[in-house]
N, C-alpha and C positions, 0 to 999 in steps of 0.2 A: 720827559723826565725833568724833576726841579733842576732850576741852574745849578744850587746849590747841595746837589746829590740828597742822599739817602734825608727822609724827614716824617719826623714823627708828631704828630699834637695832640696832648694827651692832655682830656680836663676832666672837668667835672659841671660841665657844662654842652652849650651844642644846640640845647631847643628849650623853646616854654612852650607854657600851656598857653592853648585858644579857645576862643568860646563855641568855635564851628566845628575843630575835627579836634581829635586828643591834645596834639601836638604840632608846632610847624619847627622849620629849621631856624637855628638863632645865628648869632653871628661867628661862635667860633668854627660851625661848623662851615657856614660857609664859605670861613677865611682859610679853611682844609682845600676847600677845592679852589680856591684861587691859588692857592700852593702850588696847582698841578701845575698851573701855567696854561691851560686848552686852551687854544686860539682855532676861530674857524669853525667849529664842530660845539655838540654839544659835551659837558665830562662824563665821563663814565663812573656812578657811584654805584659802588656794591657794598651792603648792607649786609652785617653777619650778626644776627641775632641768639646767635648759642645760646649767650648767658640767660635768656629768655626762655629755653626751649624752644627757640622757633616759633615766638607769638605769631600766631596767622591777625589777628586783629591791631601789633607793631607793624607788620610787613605790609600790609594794607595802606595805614596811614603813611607810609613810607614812599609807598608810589604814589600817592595822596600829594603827599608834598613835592616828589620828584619832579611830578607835572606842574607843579603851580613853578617851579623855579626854574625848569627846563635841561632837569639833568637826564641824559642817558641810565636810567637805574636797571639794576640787578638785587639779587639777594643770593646768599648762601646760608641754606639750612642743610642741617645734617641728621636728625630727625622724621620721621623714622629710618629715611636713607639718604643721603645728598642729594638733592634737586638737579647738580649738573653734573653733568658725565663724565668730565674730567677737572679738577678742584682746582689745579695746577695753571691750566689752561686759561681757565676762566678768570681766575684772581690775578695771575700777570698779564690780564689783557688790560686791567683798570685803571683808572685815572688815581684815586681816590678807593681805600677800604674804611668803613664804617662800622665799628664793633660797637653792640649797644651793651645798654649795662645788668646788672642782676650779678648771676654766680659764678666768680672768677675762678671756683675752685673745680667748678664743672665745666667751665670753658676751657679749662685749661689740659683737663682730662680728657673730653671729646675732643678738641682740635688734636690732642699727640695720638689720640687712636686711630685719627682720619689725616693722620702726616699734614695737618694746617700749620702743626711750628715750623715744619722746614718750609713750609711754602710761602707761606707768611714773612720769613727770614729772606728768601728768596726775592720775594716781591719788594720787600724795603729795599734793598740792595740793587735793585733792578731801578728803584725811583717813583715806584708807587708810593703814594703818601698815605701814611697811615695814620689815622684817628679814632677814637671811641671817647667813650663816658666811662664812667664810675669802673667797674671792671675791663669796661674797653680802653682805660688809662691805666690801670696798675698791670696788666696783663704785658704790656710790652719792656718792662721792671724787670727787677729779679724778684719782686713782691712789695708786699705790703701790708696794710689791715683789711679785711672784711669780715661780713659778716653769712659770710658762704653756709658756714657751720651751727648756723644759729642766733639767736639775736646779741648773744654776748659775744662783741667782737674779739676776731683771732689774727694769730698770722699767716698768711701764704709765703710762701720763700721759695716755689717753683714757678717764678715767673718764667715766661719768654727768656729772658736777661738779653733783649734788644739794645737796652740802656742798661748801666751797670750801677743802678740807683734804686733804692725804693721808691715807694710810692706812697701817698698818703692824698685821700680823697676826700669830699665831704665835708672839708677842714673845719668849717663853722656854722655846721649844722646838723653835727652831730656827735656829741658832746666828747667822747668815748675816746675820737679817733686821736685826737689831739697826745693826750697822757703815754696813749697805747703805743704812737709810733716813735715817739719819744723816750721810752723802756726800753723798746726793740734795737733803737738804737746807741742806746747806752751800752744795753746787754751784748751788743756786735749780734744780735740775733741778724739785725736787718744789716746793710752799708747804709753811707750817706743817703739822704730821703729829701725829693724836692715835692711841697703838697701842694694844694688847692684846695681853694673857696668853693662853695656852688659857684659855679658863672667863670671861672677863671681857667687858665690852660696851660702849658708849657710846649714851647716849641723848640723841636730838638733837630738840629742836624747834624747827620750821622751819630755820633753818641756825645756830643758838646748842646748844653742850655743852651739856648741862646737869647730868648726873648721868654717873657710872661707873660700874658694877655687874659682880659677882661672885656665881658660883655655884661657885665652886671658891676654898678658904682659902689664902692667899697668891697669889692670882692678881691684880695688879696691870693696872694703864692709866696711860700717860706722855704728854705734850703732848712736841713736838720742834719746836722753832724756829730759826732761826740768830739767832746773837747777833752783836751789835755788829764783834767780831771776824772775824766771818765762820766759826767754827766754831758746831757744830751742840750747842742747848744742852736737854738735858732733863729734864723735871720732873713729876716723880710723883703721880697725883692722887689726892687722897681716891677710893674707892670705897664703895659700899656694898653688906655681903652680903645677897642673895636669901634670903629660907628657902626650905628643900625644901617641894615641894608635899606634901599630907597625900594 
């Protein structure tokens, strides 16, 4: 378990592209699993591709990359029926859960049809660390923007609520998100919203920010709150960069 109890790192970041396989693991991801703390063994990562539908050709490169870095890997699909025989069992055995990204609004759907929010609630609290991307970041929120519904982005407001904060992903590379979660929270649609850059993260213990973090150079993270006035006010927070893994 983290020393420091229950933790979350939620980005919008985690891997790049390579020129050999799709994707390898970048640094925020694998400052998730130094999180765990494993000593001695190797970590236990489980990979939950929902918001994908259970890409067979994500899950592939996944163990792909598993073995190049020496993690103990898993996956959880749910599609056409869960892969493991008991959900519960399997996701509080891990070091580390890995939510990848796509449709938050269908992730959010299937994990409550397959009781993954209690379990997943269950597993933070137990000290499993938990991370994702783009929807594997707003998911553990009480929401935020995507574009679950179509290309004109929306709001989701049935996050997890793991953290009692929005979320805002994508921050500066795509054009949209910015204005949108910014209304939302003016409007009190959303609460307070901490975002992210491509490359940037938020690391949370128990339900307290605590750090920002960057694997990518000028990739920033913003707090957004509404002010006094009733517009939406925001503010840029130290980060700190990752080094590349050797």
């Amino acid at each position: 378990m983290p020393a420091d109890g229950p933790t979350i790192l939620a980005t919008s970041g985690g891997l790049r592209r390579d020129d050999r396989i799709d994707w390898r693991v970048a640094p925020l991801t694998h400052h998730a699993v130094e999180l765990a703390g494993v000593v001695g063994r190797a970590p236990k990562v489980c990979l939950v591709p929902t918001a994908v539908g259970d890409d067979p050709r994500l899950v592939m490169t996944f163990y792909d990359n598993a073995w190049r870095v020496g993690w103990n890997a898993s996956h959880v699909a749910l599609l056409p029926m869960p892969n493991v025989a008991d959900l519960r069992e399997h996701l509080l055995a891990q070091d580390v859960i890995w939510v990848w990204g796509g449709s938050v609004a269908g992730l959010l759907a299937l994990w409550r049809l397959h009781g993954l929010d209690t379990i997943l609630r269950e597993a933070w609290e137990a000290g499993v660390v938990l991370t994702g991307v783009s929807a594997g970041s707003i998911c553990w929120h009480v929401g935020g923007t995507t574009d679950s519904f179509g290309p004109t982005l929306q709001p989701v407001i049935n996050g997890l609520g793991l953290l009692p904060y929005a979320n805002g992903v994508h921050y500066d590379s795509e054009a949209e998100r910015r204005p949108l979660l910014h209304r939302l929270v003016a409007d009190e649609v959303l609460p307070t919203a901490y975002a992210t850059d491509d490359g940037a993260g938020l690391l949370y213990r128990g339900t307290e920010l605590v750090e920002a973090l960057t694997e990518r150079d000028r990739a920033g993270a913003y707090r957004v709150e509404r002010g006094p006035d009733g517009a939406a006010v925001e503010t840029e927070l130290d980060v700190r960069r990752l080094p590349k893994p050797e």
